[in-house]
C-alpha positions as CSV (number, residue, x, y, z in Angstrom):
1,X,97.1,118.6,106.7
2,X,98.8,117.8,103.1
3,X,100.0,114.2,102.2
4,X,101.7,112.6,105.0
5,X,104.3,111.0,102.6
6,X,108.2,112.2,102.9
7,X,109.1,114.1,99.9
8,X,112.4,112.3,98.8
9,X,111.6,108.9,99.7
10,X,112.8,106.5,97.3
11,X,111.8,102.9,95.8
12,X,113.3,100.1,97.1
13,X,115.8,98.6,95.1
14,X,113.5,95.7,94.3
15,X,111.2,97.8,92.9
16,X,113.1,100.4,91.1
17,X,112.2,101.2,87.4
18,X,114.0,99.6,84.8
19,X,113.5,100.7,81.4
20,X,111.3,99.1,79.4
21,X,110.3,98.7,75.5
22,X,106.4,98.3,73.6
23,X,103.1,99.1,74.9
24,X,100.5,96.9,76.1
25,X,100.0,93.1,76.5
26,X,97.8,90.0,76.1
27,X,96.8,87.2,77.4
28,X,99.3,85.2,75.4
29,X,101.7,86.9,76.6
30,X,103.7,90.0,75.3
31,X,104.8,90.8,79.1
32,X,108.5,90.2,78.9
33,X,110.4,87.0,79.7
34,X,113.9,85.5,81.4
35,X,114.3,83.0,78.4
36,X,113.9,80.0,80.8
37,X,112.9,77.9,83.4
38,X,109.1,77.8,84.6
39,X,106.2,80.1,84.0
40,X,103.9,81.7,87.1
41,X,100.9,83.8,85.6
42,X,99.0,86.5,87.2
43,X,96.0,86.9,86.1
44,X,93.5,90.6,86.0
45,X,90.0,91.3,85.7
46,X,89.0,95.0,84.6
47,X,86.4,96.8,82.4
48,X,88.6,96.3,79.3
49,X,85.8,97.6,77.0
50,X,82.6,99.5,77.3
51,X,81.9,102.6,79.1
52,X,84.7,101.8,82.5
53,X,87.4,101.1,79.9
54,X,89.0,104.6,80.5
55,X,89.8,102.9,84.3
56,X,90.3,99.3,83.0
57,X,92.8,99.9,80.7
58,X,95.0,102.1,82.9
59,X,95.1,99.1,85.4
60,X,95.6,96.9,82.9
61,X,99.0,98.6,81.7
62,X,100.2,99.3,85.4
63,X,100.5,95.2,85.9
64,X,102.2,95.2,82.3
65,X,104.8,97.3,83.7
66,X,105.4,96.0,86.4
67,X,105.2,92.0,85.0
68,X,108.1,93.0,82.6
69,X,109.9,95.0,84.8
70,X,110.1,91.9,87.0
71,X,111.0,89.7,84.1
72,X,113.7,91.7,82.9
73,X,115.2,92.1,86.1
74,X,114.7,88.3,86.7
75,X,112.7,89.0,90.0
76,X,112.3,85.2,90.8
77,X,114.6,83.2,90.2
78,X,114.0,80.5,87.6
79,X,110.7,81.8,87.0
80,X,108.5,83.7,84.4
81,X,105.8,85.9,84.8
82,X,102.8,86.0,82.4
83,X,100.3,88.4,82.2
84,X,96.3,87.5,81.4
85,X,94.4,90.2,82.0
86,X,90.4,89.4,81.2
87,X,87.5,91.6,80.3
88,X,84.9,91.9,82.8
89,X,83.1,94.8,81.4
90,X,82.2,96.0,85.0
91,X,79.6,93.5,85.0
92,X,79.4,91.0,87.8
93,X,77.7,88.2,85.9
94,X,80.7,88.2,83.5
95,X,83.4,88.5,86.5
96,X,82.0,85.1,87.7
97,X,83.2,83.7,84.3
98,X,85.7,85.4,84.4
99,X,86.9,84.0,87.9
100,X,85.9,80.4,86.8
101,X,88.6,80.8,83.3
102,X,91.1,82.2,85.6
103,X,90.9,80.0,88.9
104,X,91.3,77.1,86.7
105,X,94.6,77.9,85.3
106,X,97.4,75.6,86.6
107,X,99.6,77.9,86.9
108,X,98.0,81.0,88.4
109,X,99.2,82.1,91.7
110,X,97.6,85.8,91.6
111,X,94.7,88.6,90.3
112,X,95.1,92.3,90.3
113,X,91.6,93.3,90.2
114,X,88.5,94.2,90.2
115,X,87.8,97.5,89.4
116,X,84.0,97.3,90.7
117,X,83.1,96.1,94.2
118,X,79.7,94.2,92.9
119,X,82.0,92.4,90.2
120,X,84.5,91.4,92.9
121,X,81.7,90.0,95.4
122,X,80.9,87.9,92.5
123,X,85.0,86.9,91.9
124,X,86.4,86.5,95.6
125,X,84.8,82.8,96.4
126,X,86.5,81.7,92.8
127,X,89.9,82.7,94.0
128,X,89.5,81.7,97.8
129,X,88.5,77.8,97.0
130,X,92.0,77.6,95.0
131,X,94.3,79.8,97.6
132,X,94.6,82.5,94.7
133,X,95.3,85.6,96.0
134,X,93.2,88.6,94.8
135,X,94.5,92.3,95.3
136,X,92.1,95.0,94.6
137,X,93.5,98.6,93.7
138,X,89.7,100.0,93.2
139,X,87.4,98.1,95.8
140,X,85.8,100.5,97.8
141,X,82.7,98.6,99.9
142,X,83.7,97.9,103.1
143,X,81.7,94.4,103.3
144,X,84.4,92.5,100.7
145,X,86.9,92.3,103.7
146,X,84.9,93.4,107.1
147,X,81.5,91.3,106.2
148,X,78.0,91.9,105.9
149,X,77.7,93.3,109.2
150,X,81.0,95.5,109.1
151,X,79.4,98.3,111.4
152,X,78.9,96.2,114.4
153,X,80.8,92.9,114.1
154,X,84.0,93.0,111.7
155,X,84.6,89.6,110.1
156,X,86.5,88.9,107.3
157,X,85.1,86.7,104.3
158,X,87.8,85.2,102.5
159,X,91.8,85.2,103.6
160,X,92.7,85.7,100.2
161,X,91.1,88.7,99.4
162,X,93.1,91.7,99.8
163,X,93.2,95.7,98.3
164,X,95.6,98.8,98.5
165,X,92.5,101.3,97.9
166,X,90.7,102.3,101.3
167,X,87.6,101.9,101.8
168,X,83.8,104.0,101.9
169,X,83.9,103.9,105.1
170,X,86.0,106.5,104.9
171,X,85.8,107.7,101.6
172,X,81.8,108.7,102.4
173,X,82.6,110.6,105.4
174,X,85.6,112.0,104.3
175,X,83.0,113.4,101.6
176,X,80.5,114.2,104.1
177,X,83.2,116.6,106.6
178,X,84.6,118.7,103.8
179,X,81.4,119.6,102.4
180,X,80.1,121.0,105.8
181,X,83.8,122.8,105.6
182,X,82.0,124.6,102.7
183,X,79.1,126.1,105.0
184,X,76.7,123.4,102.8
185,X,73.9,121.8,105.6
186,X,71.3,120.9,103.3
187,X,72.4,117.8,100.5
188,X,70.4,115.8,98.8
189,X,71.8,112.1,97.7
190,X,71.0,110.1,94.4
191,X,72.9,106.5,94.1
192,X,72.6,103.6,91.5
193,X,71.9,100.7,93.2
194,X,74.7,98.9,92.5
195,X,77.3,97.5,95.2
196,X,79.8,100.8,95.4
197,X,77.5,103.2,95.2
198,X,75.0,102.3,97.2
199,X,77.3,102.1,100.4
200,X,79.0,104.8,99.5
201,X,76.0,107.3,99.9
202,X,74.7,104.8,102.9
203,X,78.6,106.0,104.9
204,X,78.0,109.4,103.7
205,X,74.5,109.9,104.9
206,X,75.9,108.2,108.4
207,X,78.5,110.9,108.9
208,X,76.6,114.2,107.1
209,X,73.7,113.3,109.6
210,X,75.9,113.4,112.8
211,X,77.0,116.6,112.6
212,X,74.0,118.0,111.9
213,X,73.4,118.1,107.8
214,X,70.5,117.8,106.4
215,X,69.4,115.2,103.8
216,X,66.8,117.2,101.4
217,X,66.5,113.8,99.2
218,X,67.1,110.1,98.3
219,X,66.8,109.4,94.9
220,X,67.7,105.9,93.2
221,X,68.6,105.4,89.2
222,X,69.5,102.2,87.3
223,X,73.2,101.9,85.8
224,X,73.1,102.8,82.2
225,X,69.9,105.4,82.4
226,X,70.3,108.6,80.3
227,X,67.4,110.6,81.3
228,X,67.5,112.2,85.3
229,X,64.9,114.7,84.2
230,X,62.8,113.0,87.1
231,X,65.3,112.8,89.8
232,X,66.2,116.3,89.1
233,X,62.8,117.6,89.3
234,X,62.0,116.0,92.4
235,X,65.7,117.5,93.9
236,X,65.1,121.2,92.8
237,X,62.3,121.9,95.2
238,X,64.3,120.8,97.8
239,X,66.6,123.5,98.5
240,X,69.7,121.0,98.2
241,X,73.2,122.8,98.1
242,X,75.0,120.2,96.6
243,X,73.7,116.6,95.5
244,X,76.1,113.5,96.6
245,X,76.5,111.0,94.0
246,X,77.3,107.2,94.5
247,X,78.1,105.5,91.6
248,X,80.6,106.2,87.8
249,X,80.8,108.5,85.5
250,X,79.1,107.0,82.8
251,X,75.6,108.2,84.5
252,X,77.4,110.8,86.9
253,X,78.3,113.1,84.0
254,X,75.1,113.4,82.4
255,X,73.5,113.9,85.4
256,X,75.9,116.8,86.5
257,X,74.8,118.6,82.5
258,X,71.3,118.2,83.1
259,X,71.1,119.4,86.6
260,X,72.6,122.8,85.7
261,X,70.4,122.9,82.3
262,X,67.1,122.4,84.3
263,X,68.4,125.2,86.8
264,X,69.7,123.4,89.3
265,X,73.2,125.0,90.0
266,X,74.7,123.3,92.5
267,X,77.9,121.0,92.9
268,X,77.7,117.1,92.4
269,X,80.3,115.4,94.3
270,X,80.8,112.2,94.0
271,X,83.6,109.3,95.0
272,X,86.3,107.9,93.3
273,X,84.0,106.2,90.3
274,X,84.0,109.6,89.1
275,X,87.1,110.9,89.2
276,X,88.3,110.5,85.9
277,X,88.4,113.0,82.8
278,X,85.4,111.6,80.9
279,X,83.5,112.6,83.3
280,X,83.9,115.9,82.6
281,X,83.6,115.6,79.0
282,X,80.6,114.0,79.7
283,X,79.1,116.8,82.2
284,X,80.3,119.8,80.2
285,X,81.6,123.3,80.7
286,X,79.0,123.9,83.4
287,X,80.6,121.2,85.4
288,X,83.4,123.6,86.8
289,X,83.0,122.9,90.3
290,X,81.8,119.8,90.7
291,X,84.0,117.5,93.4
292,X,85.1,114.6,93.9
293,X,87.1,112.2,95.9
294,X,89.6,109.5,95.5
295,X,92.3,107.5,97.0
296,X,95.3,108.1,98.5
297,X,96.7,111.6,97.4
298,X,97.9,112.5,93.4
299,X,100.2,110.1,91.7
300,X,102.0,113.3,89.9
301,X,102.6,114.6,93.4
302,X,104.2,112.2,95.0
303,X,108.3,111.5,95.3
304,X,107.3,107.7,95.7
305,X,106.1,107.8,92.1
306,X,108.1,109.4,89.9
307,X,110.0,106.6,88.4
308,X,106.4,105.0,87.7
309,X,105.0,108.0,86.1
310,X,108.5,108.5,84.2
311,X,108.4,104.8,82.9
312,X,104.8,104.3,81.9
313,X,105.2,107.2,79.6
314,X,108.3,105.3,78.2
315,X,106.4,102.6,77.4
316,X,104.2,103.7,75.2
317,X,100.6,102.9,75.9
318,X,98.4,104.6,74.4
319,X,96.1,105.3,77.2
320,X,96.7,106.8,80.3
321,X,97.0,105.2,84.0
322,X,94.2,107.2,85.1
323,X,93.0,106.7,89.2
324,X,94.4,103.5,89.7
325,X,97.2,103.0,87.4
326,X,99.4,103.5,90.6
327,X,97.5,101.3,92.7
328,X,97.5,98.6,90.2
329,X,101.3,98.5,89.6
330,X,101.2,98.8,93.7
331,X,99.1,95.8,93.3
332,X,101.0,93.9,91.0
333,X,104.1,94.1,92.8
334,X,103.2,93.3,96.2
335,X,102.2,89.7,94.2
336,X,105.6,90.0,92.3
337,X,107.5,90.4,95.9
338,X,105.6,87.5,97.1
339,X,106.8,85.0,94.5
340,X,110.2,86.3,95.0
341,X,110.0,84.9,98.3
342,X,108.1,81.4,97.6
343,X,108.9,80.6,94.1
344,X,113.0,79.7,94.3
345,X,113.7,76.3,94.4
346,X,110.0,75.2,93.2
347,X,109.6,73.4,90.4
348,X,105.5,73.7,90.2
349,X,102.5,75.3,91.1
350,X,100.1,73.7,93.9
351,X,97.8,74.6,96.8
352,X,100.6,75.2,98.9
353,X,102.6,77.6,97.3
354,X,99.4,79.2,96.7
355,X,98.9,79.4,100.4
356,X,102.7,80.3,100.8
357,X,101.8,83.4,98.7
358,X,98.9,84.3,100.2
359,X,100.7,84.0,103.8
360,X,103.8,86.3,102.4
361,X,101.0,89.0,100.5
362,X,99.9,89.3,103.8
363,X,102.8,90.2,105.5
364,X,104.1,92.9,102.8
365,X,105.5,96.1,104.4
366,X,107.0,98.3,101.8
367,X,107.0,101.6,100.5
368,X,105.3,101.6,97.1
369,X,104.6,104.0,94.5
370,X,101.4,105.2,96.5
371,X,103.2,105.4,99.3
372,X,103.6,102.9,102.4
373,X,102.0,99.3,101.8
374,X,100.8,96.8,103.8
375,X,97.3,95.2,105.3
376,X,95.7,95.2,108.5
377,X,93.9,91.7,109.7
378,X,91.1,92.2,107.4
379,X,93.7,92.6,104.7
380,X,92.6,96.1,104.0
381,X,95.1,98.9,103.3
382,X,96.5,100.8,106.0
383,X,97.4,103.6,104.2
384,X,94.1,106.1,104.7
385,X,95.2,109.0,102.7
386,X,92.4,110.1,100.6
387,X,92.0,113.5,98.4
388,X,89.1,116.0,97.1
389,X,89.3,117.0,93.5
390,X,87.3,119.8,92.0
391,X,86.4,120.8,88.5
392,X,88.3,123.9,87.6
393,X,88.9,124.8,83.7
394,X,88.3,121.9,82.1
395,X,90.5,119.6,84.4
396,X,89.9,117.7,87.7
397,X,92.4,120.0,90.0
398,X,93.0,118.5,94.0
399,X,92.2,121.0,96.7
400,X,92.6,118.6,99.5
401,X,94.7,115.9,100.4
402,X,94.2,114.1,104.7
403,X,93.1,111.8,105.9
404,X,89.8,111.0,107.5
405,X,89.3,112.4,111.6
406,X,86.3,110.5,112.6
């Protein structure tokens, strides 16, 4: 089954594109303003350096669209939205700072963010204590909304914790079904430890082993190792048809380029931390077939986000929006739509027009540039739609867009 969205639906007016001049923003500002009245700030915390920057950045200039599209439409009325994205270089210990500088703002109301689910474990306390609502459009572990204990007893953590990206509990199975499509019975599974891709090769082995794959191997590495040389030797003997990968590109890629140079020519597939081009810069020409999956179905396709597409690339920026570009501008207005509810007639920032906001985020029902958008009682996504990506001439190419039949 293909995309589930209706070719030909458009924007709302409220969130139509308005044109837009310069590139980029900081946390001083530089994201448009109404010339008057009081100031709201949203905050963001991404990889804005090192080797998740690729991802990062292309959130980061998603909210900057949208922040000044609001602005110069004058969105809320007497208000003006700043922009203060922060750098958490994908490393929790840093988002916890990074939550404590932006929490403490006065006039904060809202975070777009985080790109990594171990960084926002270490954020979502920050935000809860101070009603801040936090909107992920790259979480993927199902405990940041469900718990702990999310595969017997769903309970959600904090109220003010919400994301537009589905989760592994889906996205691993989702995996795990269309590799058996291929004829593949026999996988073995290598994950780095860390938050997101640890449960995501935990939900894959669940499904692959209920109906009937095989799991040749279960091999661990650190984040930032460059040498698999021992994984790989203790995967060949195996007789694994494909290896499943949890965890980014910056260890994914080299991982993928030594596997076929020791003679081990099989597919790595991995989730949505790899689906981005430098991974296949970093994995080489041999990586032509190597899969992937990722959120919701491809931004270029769909009708919902052609104005998006068509405005980023007015503005300027000099990188691309990458996976979550569209998710983050998703993100960024479903905040933006919720100030244009509270804010009118306020004169100030406090606990309860925090609350207020966090009460109207989770009522939002609109169709967004990713499609349909709004949040279950968990304050996860309802939209489900995930897609497969393979390597094919250089280029990550979709081959299948559904969503997950459990």
């Amino acid at each position: 089954m293909r995309h589930r969205f209706v070719a030909g639906i458009a924007i709302p007016a409220a969130l139509s594109v308005i044109a837009v001049a310069g590139c980029g923003s900081n946390s001083s500002g530089g994201s448009g303003s109404s010339g008057s009245g009081h100031t709201v700030v949203i905050g963001m915390s991404a990889p804005l350096t090192g080797s998740l920057s690729a991802l990062g950045l292309g959130m980061k200039n998603s909210v900057d669209l949208a922040v000044k599209q609001a602005n110069a439409a004058k969105k809320i009325s007497g208000w003006t939205i700043k922009f203060d994205p922060q750098d958490d270089q994908a490393d929790a210990n840093v988002g916890g700072q990074v939550a404590a500088r932006l929490a403490s703002e006065a006039n904060l109301v809202g975070i777009v963010g985080t790109l990594n689910s171990s960084v926002a474990q270490q954020e979502q306390k920050a935000y809860n204590d101070q009603n801040i609502v936090m909107i992920s459009p790259a979480n993927t572990n199902p405990s940041l909304t469900q718990g702990p204990n999310f595969a017997t007893s769903k309970t959600r953590p904090y109220k003010s914790y919400f994301r537009v990206a589905t989760t592994d509990a889906i996205q691993g199975p989702f995996a795990a079904q269309y590799l058996k499509s291929l004829g593949i019975t026999k996988v073995a599974t290598v994950n780095d430890q860390k938050t997101y891709g640890a449960g995501l090769v935990q939900q894959f082995d669940i499904q692959w082993v209920k109906q009937g794959g095989k799991i040749t191997s279960e091999q661990k590495i650190n984040p930032g190792d460059k040498d698999f040389s021992g994984v790989i030797s203790k995967i060949k003997p195996t007789g694994a048809q494909a290896v499943y990968y949890g965890g980014e590109y910056p260890e994914a890629g080299p991982l993928s380029k030594q596997m076929k140079a020791a003679g081990l020519n099989v597919p790595l597939m991995g989730g949505d931390g790899i689906y981005d081009p430098t991974y296949i810069k970093l994995a080489g020409a041999k990586s032509n077939g190597d899969l992937a999956t990722s959120v919701g179905a491809p931004t270029d396709s769909l009708a919902t986000a052609k104005d998006f597409v068509s405005a980023y690339k007015a503005a300027g920026y000099s990188e691309p929006f990458s996976a979550y570009g569209a998710y983050s501008y998703d993100a960024a207005n479903v905040i933006i739509n919720a100030l244009a509810k509270v804010l009118p007639g306020k004169k100030s920032i406090d606990a309860s027009v925090r609350q207020a906001v966090v009460n109207a985020v989770q009522g939002t029902d609109f169709t967004g540039v990713t499609g349909h958008v709004s949040f279950d009682q968990y304050g996860d996504t309802t939209n489900k739609v995930l897609t497969v990506y393979k390597v094919q001439g250089g280029a990550w190419v979709p081959v299948k867009t559904d969503t997950f039949a459990g």
